[in-house]
PDB file of the backbone (N, CA, C, O) and the ligand in Angstrom, with CONECT records:
HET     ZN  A 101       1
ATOM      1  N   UNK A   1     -11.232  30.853  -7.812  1.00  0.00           N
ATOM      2  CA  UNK A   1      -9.786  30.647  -7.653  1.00  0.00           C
ATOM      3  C   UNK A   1      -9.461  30.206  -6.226  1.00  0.00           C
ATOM      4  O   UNK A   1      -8.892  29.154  -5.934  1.00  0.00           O
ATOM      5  N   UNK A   2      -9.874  31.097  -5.413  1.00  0.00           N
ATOM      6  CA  UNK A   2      -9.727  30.488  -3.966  1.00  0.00           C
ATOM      7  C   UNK A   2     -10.140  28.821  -3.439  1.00  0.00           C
ATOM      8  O   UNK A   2      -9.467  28.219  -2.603  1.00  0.00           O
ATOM      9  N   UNK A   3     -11.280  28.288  -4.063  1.00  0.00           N
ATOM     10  CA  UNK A   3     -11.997  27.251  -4.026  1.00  0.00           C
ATOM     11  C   UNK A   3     -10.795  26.321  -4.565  1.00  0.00           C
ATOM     12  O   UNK A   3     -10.377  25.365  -3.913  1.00  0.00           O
ATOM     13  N   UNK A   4     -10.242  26.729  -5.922  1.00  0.00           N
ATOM     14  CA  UNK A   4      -9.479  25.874  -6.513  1.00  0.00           C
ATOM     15  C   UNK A   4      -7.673  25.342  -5.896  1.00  0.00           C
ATOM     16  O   UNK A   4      -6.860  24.477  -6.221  1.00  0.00           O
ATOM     17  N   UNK A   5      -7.750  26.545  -4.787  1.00  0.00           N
ATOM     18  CA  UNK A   5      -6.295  26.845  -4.049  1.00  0.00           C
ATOM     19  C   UNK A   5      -6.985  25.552  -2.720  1.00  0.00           C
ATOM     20  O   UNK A   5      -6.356  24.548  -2.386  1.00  0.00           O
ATOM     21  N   UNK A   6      -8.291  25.923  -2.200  1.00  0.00           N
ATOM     22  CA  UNK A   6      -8.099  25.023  -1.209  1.00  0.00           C
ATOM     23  C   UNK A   6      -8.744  23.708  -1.597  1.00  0.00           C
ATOM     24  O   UNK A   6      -8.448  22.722  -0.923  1.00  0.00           O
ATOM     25  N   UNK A   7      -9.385  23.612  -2.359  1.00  0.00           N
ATOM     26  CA  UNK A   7      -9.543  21.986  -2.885  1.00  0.00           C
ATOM     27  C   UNK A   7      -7.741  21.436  -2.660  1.00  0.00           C
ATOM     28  O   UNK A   7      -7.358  20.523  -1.929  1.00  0.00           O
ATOM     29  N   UNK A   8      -6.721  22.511  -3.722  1.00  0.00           N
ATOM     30  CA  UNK A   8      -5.753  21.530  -4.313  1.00  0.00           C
ATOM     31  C   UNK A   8      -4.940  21.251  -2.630  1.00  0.00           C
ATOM     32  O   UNK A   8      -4.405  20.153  -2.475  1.00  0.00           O
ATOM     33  N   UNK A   9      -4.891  22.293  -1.428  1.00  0.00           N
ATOM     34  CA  UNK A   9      -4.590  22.129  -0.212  1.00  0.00           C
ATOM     35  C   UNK A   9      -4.992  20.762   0.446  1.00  0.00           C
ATOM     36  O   UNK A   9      -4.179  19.904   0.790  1.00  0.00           O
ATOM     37  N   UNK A  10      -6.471  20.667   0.585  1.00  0.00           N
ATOM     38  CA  UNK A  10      -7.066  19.489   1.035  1.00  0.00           C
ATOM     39  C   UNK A  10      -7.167  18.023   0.203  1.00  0.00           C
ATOM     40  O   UNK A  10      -7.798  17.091   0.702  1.00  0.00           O
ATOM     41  N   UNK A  11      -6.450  17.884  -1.199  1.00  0.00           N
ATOM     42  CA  UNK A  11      -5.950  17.186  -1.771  1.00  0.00           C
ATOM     43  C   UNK A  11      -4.363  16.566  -1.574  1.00  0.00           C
ATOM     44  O   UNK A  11      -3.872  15.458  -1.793  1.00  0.00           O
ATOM     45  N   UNK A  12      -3.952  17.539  -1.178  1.00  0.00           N
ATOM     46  CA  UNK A  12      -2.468  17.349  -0.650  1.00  0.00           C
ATOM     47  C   UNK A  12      -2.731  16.974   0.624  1.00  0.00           C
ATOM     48  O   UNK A  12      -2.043  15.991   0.902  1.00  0.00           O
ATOM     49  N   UNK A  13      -3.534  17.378   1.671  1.00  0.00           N
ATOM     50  CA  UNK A  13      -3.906  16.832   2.917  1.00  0.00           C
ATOM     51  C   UNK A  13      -4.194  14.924   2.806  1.00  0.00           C
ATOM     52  O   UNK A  13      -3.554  14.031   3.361  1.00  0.00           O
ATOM     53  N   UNK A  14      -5.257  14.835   1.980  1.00  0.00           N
ATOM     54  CA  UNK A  14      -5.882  13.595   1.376  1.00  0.00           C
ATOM     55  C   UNK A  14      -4.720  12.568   0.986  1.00  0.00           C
ATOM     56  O   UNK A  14      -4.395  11.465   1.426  1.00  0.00           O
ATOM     57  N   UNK A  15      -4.133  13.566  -0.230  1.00  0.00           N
ATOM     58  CA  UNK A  15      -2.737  12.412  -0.132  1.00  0.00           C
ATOM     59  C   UNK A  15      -1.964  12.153   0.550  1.00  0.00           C
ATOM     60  O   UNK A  15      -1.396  11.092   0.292  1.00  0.00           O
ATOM     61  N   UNK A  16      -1.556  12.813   1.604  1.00  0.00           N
ATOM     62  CA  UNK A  16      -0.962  12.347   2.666  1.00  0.00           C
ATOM     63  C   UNK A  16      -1.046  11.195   3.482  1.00  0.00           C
ATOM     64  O   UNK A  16      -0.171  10.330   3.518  1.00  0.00           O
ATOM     65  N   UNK A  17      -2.262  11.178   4.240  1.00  0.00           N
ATOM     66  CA  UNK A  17      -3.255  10.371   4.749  1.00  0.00           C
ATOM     67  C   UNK A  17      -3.198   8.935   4.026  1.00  0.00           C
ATOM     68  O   UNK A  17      -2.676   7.907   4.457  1.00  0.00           O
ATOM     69  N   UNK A  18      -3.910   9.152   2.744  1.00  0.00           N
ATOM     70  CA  UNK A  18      -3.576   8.087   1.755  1.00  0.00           C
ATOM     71  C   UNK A  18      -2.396   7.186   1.988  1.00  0.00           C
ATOM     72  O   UNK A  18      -2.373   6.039   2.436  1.00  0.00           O
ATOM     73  N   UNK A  19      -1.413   7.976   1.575  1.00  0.00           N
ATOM     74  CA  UNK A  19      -0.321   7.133   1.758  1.00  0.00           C
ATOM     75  C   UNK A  19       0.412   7.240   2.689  1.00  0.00           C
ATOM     76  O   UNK A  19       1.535   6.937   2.285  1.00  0.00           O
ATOM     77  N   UNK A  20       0.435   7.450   3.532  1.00  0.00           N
ATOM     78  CA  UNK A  20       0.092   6.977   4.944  1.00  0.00           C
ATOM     79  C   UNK A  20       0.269   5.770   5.248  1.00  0.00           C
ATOM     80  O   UNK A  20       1.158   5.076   5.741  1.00  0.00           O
ATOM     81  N   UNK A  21      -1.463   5.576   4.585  1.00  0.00           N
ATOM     82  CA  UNK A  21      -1.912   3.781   4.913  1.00  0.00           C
ATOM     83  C   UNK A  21      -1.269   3.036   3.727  1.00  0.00           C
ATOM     84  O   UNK A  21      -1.109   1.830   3.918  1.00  0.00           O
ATOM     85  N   UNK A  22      -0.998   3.370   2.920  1.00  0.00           N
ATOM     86  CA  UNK A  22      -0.734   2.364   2.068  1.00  0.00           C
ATOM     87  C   UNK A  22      -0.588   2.840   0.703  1.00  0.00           C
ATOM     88  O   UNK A  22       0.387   2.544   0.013  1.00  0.00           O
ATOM     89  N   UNK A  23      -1.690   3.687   0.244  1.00  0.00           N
ATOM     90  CA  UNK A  23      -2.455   4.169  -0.922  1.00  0.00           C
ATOM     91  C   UNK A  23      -1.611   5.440  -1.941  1.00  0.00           C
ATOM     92  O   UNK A  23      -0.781   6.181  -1.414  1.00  0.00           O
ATOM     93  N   UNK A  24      -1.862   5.520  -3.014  1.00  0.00           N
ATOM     94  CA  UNK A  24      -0.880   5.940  -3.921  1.00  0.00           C
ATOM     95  C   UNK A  24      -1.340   7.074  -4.110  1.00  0.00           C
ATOM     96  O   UNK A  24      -2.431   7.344  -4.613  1.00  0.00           O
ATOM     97  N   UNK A  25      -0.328   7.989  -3.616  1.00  0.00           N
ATOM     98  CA  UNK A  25      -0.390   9.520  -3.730  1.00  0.00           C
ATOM     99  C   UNK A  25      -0.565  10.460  -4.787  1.00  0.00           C
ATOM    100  O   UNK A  25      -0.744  11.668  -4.627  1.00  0.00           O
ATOM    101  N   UNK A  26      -0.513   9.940  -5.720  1.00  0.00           N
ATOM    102  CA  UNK A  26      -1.018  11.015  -7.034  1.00  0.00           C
ATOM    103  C   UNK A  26      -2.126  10.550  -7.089  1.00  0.00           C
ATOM    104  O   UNK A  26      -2.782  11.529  -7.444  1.00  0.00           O
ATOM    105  N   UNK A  27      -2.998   9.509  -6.961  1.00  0.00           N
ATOM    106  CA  UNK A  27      -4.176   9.461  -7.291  1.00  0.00           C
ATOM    107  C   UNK A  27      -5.087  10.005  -5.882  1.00  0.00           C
ATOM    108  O   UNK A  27      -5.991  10.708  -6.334  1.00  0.00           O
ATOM    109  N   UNK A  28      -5.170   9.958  -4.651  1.00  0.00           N
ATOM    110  CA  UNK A  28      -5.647  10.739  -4.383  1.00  0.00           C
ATOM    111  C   UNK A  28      -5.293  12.359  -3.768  1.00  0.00           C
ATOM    112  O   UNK A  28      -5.921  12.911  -2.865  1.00  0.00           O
ATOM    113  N   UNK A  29      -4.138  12.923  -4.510  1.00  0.00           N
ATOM    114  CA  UNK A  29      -4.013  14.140  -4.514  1.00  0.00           C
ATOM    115  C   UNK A  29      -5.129  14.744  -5.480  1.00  0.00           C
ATOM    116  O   UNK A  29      -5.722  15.698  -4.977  1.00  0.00           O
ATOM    117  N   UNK A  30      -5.589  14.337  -6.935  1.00  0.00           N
ATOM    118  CA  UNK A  30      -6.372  14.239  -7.734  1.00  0.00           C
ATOM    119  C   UNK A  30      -7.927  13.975  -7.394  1.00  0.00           C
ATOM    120  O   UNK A  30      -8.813  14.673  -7.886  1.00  0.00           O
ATOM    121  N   UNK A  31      -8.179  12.912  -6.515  1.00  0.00           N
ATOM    122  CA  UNK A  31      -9.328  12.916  -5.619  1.00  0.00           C
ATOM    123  C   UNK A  31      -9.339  13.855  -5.009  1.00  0.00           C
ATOM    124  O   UNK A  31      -9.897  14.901  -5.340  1.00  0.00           O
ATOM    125  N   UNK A  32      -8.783  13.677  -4.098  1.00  0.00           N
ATOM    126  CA  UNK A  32      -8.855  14.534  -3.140  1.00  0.00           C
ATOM    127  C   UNK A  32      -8.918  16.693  -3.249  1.00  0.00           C
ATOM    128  O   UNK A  32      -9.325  17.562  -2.478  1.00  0.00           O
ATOM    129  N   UNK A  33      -8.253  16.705  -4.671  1.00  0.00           N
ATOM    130  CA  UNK A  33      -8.758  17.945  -5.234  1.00  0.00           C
ATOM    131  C   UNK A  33     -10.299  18.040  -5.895  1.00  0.00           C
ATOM    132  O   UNK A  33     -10.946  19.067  -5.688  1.00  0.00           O
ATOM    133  N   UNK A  34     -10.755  17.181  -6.525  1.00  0.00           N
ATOM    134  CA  UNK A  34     -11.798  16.768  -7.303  1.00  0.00           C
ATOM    135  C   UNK A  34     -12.938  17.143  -6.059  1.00  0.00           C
ATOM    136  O   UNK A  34     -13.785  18.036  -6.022  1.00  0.00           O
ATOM    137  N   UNK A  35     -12.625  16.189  -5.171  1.00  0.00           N
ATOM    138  CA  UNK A  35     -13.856  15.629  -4.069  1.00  0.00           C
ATOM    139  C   UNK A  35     -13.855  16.491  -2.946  1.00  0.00           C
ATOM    140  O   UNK A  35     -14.831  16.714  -2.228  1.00  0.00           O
ATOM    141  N   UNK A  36     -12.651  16.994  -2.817  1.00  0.00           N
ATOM    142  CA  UNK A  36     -12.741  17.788  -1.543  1.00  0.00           C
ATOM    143  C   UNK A  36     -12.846  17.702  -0.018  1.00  0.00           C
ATOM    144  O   UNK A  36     -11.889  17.264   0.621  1.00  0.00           O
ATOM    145  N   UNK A  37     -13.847  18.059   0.524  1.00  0.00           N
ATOM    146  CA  UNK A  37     -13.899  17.586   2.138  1.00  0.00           C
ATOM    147  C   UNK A  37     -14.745  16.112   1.760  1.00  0.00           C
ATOM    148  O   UNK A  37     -14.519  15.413   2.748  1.00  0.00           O
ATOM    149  N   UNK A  38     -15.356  15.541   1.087  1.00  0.00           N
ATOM    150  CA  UNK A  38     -15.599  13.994   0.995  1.00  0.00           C
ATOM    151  C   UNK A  38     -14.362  12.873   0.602  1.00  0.00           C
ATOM    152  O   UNK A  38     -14.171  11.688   0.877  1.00  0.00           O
ATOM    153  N   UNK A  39     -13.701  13.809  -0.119  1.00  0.00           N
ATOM    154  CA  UNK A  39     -12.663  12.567  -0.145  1.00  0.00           C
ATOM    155  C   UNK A  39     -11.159  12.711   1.266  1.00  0.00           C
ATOM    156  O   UNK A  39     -10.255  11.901   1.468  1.00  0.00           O
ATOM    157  N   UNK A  40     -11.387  13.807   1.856  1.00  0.00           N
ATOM    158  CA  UNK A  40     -10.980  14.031   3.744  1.00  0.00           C
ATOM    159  C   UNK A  40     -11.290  13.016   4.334  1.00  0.00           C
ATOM    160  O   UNK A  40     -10.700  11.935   4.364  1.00  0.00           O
ATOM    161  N   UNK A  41     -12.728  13.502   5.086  1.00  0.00           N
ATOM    162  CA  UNK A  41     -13.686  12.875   5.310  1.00  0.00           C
ATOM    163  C   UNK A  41     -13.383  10.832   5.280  1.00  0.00           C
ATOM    164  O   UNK A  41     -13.370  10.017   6.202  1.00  0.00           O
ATOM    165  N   UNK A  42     -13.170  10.657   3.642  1.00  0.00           N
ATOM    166  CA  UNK A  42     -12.722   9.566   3.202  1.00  0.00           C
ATOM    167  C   UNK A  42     -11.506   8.878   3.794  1.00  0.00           C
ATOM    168  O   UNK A  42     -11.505   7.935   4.585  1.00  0.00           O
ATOM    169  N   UNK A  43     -10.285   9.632   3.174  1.00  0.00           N
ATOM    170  CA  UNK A  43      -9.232   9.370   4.148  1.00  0.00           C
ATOM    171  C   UNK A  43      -9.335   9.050   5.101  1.00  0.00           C
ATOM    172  O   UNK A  43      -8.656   8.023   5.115  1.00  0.00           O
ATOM    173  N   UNK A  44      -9.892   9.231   6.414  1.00  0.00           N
ATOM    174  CA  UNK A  44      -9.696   9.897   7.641  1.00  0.00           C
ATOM    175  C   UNK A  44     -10.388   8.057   7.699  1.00  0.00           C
ATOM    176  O   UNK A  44      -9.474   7.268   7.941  1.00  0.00           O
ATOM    177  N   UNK A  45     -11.154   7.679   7.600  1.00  0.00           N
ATOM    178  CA  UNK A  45     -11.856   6.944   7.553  1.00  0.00           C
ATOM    179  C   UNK A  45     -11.237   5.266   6.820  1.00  0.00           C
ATOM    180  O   UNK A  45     -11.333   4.118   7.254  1.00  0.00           O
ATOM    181  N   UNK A  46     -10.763   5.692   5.870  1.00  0.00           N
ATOM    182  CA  UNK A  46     -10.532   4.462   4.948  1.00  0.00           C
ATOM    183  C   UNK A  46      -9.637   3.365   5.193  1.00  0.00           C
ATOM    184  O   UNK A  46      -8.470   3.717   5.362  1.00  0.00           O
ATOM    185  N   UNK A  47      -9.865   2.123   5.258  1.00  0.00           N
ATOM    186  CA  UNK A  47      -8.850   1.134   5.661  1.00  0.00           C
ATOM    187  C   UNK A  47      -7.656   1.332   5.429  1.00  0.00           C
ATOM    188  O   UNK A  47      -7.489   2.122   4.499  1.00  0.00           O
ATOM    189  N   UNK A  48      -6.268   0.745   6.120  1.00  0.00           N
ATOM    190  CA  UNK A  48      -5.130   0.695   5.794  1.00  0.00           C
ATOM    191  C   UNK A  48      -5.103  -0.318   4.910  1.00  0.00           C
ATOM    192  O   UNK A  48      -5.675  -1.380   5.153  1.00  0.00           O
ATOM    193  N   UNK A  49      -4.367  -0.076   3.673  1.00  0.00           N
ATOM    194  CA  UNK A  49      -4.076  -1.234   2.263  1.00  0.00           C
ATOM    195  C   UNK A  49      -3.057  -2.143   3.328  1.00  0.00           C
ATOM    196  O   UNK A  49      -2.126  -1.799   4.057  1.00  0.00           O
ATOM    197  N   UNK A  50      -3.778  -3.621   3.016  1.00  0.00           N
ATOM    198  CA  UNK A  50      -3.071  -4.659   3.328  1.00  0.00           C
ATOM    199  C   UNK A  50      -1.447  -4.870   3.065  1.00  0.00           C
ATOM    200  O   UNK A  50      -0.618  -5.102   3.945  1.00  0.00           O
ATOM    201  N   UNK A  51      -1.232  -4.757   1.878  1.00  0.00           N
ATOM    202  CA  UNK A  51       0.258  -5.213   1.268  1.00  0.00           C
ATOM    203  C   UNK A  51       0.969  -4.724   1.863  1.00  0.00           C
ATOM    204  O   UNK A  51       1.950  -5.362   2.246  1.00  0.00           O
ATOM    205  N   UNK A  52       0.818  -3.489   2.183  1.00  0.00           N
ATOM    206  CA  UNK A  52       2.786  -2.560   2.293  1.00  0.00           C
ATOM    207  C   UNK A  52       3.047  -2.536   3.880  1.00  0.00           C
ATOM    208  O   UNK A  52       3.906  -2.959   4.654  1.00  0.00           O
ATOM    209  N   UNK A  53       1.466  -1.585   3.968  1.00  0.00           N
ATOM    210  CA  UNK A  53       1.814  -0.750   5.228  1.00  0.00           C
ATOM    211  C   UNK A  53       1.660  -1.627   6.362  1.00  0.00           C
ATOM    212  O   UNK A  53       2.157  -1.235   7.418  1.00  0.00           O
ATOM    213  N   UNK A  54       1.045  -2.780   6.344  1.00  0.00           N
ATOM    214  CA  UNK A  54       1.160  -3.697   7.983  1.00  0.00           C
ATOM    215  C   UNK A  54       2.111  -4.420   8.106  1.00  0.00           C
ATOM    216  O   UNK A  54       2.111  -5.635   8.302  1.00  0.00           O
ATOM    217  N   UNK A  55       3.097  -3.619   7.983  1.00  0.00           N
ATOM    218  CA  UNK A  55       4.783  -4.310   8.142  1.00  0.00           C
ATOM    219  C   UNK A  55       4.697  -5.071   6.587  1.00  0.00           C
ATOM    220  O   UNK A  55       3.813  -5.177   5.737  1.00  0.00           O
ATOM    221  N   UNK A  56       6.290  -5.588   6.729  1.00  0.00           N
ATOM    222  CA  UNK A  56       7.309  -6.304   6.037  1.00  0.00           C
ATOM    223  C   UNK A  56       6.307  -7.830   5.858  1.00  0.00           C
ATOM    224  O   UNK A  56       5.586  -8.256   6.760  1.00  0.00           O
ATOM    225  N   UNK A  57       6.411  -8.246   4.995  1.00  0.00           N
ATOM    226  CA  UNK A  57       5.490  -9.967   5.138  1.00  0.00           C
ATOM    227  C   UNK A  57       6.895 -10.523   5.568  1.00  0.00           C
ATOM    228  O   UNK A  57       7.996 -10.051   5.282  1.00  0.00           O
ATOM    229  N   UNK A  58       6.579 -11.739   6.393  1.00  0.00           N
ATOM    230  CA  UNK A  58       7.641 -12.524   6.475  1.00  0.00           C
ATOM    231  C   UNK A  58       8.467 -13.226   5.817  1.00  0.00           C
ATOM    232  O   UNK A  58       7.917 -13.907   4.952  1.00  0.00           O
ATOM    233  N   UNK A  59       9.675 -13.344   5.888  1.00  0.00           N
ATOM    234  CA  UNK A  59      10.479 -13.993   4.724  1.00  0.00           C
ATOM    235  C   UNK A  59      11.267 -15.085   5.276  1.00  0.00           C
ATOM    236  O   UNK A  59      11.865 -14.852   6.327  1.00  0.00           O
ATOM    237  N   UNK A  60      11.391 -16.473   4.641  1.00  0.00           N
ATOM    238  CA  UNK A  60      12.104 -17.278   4.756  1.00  0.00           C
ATOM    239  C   UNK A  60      13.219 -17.564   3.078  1.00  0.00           C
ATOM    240  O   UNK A  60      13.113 -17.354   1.870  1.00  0.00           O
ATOM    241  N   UNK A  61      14.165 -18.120   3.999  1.00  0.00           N
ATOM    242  CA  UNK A  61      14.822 -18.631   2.261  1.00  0.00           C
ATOM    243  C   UNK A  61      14.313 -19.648   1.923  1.00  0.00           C
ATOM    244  O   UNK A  61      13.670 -20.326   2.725  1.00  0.00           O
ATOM    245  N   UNK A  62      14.482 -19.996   0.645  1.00  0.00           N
ATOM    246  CA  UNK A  62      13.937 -20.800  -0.439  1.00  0.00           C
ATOM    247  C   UNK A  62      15.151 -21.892  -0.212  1.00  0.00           C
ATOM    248  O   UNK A  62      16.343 -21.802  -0.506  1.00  0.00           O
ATOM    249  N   UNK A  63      14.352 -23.042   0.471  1.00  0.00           N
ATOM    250  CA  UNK A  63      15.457 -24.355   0.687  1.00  0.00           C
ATOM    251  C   UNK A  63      16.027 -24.782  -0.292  1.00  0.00           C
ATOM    252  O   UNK A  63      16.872 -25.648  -0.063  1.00  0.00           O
ATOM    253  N   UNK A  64      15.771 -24.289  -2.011  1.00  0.00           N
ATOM    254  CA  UNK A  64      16.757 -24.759  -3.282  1.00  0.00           C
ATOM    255  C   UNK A  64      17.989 -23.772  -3.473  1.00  0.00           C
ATOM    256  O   UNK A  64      19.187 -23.956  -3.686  1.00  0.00           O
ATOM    257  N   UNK A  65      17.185 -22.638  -3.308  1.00  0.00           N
ATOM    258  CA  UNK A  65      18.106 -21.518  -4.181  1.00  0.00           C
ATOM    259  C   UNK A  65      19.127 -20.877  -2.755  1.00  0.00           C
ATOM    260  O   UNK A  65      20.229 -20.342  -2.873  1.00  0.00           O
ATOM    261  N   UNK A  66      18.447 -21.104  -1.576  1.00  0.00           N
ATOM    262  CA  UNK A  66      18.758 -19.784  -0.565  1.00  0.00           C
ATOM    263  C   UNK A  66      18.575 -18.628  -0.643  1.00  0.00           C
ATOM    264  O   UNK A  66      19.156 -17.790   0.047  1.00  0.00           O
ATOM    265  N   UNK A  67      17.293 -18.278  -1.951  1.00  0.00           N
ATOM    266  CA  UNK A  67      17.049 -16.419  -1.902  1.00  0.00           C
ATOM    267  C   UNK A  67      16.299 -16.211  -0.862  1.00  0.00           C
ATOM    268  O   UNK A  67      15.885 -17.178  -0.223  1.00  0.00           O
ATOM    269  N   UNK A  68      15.912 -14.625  -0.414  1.00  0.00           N
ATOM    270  CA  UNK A  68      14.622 -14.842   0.363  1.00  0.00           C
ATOM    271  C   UNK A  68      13.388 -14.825  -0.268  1.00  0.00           C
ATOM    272  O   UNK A  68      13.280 -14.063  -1.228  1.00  0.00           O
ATOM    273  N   UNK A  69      12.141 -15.700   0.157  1.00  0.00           N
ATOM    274  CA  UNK A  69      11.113 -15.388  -0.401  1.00  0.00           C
ATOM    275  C   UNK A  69      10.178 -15.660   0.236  1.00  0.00           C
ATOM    276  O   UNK A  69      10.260 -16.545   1.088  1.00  0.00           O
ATOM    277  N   UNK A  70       8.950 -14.938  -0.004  1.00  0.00           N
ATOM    278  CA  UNK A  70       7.540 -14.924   1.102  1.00  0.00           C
ATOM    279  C   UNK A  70       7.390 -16.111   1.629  1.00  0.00           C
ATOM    280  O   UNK A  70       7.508 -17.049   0.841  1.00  0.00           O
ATOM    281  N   UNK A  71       7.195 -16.321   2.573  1.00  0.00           N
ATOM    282  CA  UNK A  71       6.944 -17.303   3.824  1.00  0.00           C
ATOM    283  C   UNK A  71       5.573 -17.606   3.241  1.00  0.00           C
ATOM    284  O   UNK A  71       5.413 -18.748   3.672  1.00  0.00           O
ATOM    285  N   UNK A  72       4.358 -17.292   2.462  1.00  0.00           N
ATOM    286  CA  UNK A  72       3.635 -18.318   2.026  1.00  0.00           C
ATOM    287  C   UNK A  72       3.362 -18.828   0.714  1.00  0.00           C
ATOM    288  O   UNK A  72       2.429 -19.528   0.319  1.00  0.00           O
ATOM    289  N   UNK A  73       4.692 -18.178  -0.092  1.00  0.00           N
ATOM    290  CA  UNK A  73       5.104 -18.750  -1.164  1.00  0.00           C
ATOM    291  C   UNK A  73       4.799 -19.968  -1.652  1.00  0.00           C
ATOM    292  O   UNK A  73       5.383 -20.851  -1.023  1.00  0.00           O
ATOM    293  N   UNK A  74       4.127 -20.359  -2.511  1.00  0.00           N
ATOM    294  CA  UNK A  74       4.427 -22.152  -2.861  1.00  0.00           C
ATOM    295  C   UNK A  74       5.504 -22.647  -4.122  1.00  0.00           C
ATOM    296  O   UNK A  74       5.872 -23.792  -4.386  1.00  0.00           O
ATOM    297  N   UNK A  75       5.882 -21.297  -4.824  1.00  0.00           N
ATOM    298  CA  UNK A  75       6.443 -21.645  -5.361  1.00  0.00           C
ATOM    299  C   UNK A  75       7.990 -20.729  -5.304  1.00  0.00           C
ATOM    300  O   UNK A  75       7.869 -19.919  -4.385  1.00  0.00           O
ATOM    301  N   UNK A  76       9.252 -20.600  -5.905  1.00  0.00           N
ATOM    302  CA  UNK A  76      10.340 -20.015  -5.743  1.00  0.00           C
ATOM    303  C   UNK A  76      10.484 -19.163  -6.822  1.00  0.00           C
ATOM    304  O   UNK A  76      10.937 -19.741  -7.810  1.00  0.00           O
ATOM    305  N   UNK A  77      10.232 -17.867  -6.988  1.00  0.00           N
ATOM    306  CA  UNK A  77      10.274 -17.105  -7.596  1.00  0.00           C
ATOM    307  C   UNK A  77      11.077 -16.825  -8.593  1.00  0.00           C
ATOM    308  O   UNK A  77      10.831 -16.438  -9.735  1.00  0.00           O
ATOM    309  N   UNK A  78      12.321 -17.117  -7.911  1.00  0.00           N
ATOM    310  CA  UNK A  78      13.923 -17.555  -8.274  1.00  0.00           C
ATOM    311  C   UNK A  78      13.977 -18.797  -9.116  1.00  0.00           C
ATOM    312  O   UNK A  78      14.040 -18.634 -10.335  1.00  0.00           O
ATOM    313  N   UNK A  79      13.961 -19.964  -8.652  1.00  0.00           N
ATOM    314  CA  UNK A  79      14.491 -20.528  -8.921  1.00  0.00           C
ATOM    315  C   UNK A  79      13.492 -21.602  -9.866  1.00  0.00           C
ATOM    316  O   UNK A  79      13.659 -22.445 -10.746  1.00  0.00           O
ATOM    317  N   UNK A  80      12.393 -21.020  -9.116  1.00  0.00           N
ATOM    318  CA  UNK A  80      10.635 -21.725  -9.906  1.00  0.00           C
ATOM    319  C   UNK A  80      10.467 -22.846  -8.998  1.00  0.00           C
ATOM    320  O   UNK A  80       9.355 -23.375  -8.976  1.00  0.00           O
ATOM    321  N   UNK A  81      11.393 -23.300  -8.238  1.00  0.00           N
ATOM    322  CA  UNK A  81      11.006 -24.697  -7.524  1.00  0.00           C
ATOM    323  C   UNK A  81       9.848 -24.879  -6.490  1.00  0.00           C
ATOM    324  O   UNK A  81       9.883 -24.013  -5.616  1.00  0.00           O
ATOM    325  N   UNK A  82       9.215 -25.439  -6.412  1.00  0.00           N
ATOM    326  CA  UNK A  82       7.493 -26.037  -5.569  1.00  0.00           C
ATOM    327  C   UNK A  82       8.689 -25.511  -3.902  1.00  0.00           C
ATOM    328  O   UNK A  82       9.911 -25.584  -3.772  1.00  0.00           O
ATOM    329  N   UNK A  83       7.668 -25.054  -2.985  1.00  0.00           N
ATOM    330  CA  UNK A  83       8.152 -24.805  -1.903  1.00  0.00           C
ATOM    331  C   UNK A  83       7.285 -25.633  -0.852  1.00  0.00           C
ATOM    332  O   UNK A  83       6.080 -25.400  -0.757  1.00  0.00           O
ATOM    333  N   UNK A  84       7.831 -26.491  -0.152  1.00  0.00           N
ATOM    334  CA  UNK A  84       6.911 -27.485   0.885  1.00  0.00           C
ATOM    335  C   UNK A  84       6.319 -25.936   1.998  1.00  0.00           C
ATOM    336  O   UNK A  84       6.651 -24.765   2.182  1.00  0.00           O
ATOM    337  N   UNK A  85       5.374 -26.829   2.441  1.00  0.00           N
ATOM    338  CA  UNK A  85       4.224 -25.295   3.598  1.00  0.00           C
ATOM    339  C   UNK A  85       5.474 -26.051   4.872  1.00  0.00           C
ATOM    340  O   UNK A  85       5.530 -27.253   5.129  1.00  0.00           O
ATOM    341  N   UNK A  86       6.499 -24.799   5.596  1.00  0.00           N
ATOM    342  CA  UNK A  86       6.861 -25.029   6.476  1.00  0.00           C
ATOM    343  C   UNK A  86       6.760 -24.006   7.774  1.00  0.00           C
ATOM    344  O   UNK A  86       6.950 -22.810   7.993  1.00  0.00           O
ATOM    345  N   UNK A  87       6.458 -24.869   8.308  1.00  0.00           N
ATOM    346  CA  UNK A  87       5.972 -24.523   9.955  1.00  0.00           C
ATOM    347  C   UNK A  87       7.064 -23.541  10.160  1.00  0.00           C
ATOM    348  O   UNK A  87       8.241 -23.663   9.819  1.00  0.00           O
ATOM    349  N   UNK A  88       6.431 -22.440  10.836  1.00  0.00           N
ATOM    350  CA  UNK A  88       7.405 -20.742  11.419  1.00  0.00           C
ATOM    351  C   UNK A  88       7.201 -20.804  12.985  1.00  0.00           C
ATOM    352  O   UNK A  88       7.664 -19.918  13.703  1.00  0.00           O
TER     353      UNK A  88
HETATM  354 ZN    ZN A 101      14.567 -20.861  -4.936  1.00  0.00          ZN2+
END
């Protein structure tokens, strides 16, 4: 029982960490109970996920529609229209 109290502790530690960087907190609260001080260990260690956590991606508007949309967009999400590659 005790084992099972601090796994689920150092799982909640794990998810933290996790998402943190990026990474989705119920799944390694679940690791991180499972695995224990390796999936710590892990955390402590593991790259930051590209998408979220290294800032905002840049946004320009979409020269058809005027929504905003990713700066390396090729196409308009919105509006579907081809987006020319313009210099930032
Ligand atoms: Zn558009």
């Amino acid at each position: 029982m005790r084992i099972f109290i601090i796994n689920l502790l150092i799982g909640l530690l794990v998810a933290t960490i996790a998402q943190s960087k990026g990474h989705s907190f119920s799944k390694w609260l679940i690791n991180g109970a499972i695995l224990g001080p390796f999936a710590l260990l892990y955390s402590i260690f593991m790259p930051r996920k590209k998408q979220r956590s290294s800032g905002q991606k840049k946004q320009i508007n979409c020269p058809h529609c005027n929504k905003m949309i990713e700066v390396d967009a090729t196409r308009c999400p919105y509006c579907e229209k081809k987006i020319d590659i313009i210099d930032v």
